[in-house]
C-alpha positions in Angstrom: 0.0 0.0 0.0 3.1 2.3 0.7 4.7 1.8 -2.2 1.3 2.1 -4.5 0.7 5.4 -2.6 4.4 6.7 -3.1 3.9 5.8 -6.9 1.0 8.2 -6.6 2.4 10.7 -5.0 5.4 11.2 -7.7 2.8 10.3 -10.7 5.2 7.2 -11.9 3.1 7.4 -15.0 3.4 11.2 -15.2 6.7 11.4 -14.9 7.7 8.4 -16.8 5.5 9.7 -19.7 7.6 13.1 -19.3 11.0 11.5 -19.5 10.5 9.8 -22.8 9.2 12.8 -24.4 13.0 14.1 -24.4 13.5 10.6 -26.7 10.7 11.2 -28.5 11.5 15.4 -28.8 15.0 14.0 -30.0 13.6 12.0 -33.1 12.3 15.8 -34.0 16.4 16.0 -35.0 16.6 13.0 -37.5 19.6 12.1 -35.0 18.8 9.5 -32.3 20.9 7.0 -34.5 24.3 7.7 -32.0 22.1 7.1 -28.9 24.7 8.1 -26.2 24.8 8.4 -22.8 23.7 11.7 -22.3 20.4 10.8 -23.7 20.1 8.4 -20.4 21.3 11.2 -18.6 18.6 13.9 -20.4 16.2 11.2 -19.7 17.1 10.6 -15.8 16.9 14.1 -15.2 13.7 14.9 -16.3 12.5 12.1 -14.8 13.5 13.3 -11.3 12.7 16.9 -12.4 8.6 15.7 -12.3 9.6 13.7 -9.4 10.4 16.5 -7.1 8.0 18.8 -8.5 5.2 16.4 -7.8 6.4 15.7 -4.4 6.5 19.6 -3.4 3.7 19.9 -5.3 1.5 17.7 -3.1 3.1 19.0 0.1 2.3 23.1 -0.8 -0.8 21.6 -2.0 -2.8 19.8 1.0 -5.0 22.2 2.4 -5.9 23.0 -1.4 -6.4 19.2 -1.9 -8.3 18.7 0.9 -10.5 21.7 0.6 -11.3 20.2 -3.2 -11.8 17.3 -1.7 -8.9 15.3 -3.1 -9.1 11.8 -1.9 -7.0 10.1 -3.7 -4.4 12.4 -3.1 -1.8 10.2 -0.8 -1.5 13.0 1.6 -5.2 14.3 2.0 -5.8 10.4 2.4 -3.2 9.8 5.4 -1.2 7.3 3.1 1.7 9.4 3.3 3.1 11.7 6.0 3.7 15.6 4.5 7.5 14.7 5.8 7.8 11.7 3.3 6.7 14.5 0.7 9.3 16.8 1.3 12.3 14.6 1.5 11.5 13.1 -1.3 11.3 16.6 -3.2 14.9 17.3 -1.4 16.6 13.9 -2.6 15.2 14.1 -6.1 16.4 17.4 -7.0 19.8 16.7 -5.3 20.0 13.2 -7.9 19.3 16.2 -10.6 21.9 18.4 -9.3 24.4 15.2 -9.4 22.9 14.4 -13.1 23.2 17.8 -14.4 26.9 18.2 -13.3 27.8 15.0 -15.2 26.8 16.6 -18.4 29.1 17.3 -20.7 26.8 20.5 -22.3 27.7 23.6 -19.9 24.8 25.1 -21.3 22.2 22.7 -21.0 23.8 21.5 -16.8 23.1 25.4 -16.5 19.7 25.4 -17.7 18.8 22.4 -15.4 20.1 24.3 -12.5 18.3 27.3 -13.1 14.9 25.4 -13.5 15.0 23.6 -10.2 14.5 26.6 -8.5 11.9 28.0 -11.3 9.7 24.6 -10.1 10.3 24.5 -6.7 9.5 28.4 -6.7 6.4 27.8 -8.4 5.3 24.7 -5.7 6.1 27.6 -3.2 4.5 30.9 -4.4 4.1 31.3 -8.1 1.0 29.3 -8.7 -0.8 31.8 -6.0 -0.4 34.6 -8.7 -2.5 35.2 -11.4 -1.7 33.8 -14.7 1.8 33.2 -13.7 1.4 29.6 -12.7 -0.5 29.2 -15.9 2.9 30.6 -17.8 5.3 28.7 -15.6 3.7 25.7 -16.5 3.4 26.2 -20.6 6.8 26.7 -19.6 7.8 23.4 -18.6 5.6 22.4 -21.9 8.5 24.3 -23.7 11.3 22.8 -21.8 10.6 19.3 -22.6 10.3 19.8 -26.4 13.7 21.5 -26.6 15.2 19.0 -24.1 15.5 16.9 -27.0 17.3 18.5 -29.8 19.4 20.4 -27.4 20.5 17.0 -26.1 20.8 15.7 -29.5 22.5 18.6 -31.6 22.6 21.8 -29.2 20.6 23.7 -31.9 17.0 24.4 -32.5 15.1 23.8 -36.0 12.3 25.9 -37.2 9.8 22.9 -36.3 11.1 22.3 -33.3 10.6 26.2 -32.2 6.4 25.7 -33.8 6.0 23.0 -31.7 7.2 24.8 -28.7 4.7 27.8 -29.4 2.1 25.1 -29.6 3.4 23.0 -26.4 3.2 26.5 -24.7 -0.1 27.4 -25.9 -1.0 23.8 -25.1 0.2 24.1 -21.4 -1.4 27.3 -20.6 -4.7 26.0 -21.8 -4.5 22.6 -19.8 -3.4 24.3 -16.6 -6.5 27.1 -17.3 -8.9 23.4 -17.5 -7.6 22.1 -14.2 -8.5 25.6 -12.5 -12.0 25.6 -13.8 -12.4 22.1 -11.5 -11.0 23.3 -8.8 -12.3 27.0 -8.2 -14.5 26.1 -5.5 -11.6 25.4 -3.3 -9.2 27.9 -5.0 -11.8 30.5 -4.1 -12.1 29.4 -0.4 -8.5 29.5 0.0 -7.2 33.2 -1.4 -5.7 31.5 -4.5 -6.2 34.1 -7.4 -6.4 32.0 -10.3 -8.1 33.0 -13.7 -11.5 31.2 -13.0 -11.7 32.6 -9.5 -11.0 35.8 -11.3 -13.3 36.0 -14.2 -15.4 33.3 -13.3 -15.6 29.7 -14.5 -17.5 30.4 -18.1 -14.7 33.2 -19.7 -12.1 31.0 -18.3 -13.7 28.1 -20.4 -13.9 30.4 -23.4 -10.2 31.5 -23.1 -9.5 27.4 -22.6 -11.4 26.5 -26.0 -9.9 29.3 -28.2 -6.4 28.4 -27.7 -7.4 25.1 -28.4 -8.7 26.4 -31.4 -5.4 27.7 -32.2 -3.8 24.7 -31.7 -6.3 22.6 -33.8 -5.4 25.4 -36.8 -1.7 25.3 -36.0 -1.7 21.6 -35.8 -1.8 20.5 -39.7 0.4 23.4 -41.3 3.2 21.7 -41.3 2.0 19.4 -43.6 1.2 22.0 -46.0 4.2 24.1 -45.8 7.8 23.7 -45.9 8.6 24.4 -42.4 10.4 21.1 -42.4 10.6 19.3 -45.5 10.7 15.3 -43.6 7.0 15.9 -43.1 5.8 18.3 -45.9 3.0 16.8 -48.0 4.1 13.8 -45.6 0.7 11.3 -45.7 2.1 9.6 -42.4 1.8 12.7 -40.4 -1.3 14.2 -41.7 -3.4 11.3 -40.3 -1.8 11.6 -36.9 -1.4 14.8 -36.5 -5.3 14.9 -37.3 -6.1 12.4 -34.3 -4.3 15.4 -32.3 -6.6 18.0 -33.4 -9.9 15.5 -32.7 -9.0 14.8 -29.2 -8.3 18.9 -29.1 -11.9 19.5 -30.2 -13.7 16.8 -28.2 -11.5 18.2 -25.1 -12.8 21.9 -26.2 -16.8 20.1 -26.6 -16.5 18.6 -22.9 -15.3 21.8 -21.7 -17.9 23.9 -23.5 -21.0 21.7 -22.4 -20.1 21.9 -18.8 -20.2 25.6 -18.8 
């Protein structure tokens, strides 16, 4: 039961899911045939990165969580002592600090160590502030698709910069979706987010148009030569279409429960 609530309390699938994305953000470059150690590196890193985020997370979060009613939450349901919480954000940022230093890019150990205290600052105090948590969050959206090709090549390709414009339109929308559910609680608790600000029903409207853009953004690729792998490429059309479905069914859901 421990270990189940632990996994839980660090989203194992979360951050798991997170960590691969720098693989999969590194086939962006054409250039995962050298797979190298630093890739496992990259890969560690992040890994621990959602870790300790998702550990302080849940600690800066419990009378949030239990004011929302948050059960399944290991801490709001006693599985977990707040103190398991925080040492597990301490050691998991510590392995990163470790990791980051065995790095042979200067530039991308820096980067690491400057974003530790970006997340634990948001955990903290950011996410109290209006739109800010929203924008450290897209943020992170960013960071994990240029993980990748910085990892792979240290440079950044046209495509690779569109997709990070739609990863951070992408994150700022999500993060606006998870406020709508909780406002109730947010409200209660002083926490100024954009539903408790303008109310549920704008914040759904600002939610569904940058969908919107992302369901336009989504295809041109395919018709333009922004990268020439997957122009007029009949592969990624399909999939990249199965992307903007799940965007508008998302942006239906959220609509009808306005």
């Amino acid at each position: 039961m421990k270990i189940k609530a632990f996994f839980k309390l660090i989203r194992i699938e979360y951050s798991l899911f997170l960590a691969v994305g720098v693989i999969i953000a590194g086939l962006l470059t054409g250039d995962l045939a050298d797979f190298t150690s630093v890739y496992l590196l990259a890969f560690f890193i992040v890994f621990f990165v959602a870790v300790g985020s998702y550990a302080f997370n849940d600690f800066y979060d419990l009378e949030k969580d239990r004011e929302n009613g948050m059960v399944d939450r290991p801490l709001v349901a006693g599985l977990l002592s707040p103190k398991t919480s925080v040492v597990t954000g301490i050691i998991a940022f510590t392995v990163v600090v470790v990791l980051a230093i065995l790095l042979n890019s200067l530039f991308f150990a820096v980067a690491v160590l400057v974003h530790l205290p970006l997340f634990y600052l948001y955990n903290s105090h950011l996410k109290k502030v209006l739109a800010v948590k929203n924008a450290v969050i897209a943020y992170g959206f960013v960071a994990l698709i240029l993980l990748g090709p910085l990892v792979a090549t240290g440079t950044l390709t046209p495509l690779v910069i569109y997709f990070a414009v739609m990863a951070f339109i992408v994150g700022f929308a999500f993060e606006v979706m998870l406020d709508i559910g909780d406002v109730d609680g947010d409200r209660r608790l002083g926490v100024n987010t954009i539903p408790v600000r303008f109310g549920s029903r704008r914040a759904a409207i600002v939610c569904v148009a940058l969908y919107a853009v992302i369901m336009v953004m989504d295809p041109i690729p395919f018709f333009t030569r922004l990268d020439l792998r997957i122009y007029h490429d009949y592969v990624f059309l399909p999939l990249i279409l199965i992307s903007v479905l799940f965007y508008l069914i998302a942006s239906i859901a959220i609509a009808r429960n306005q």
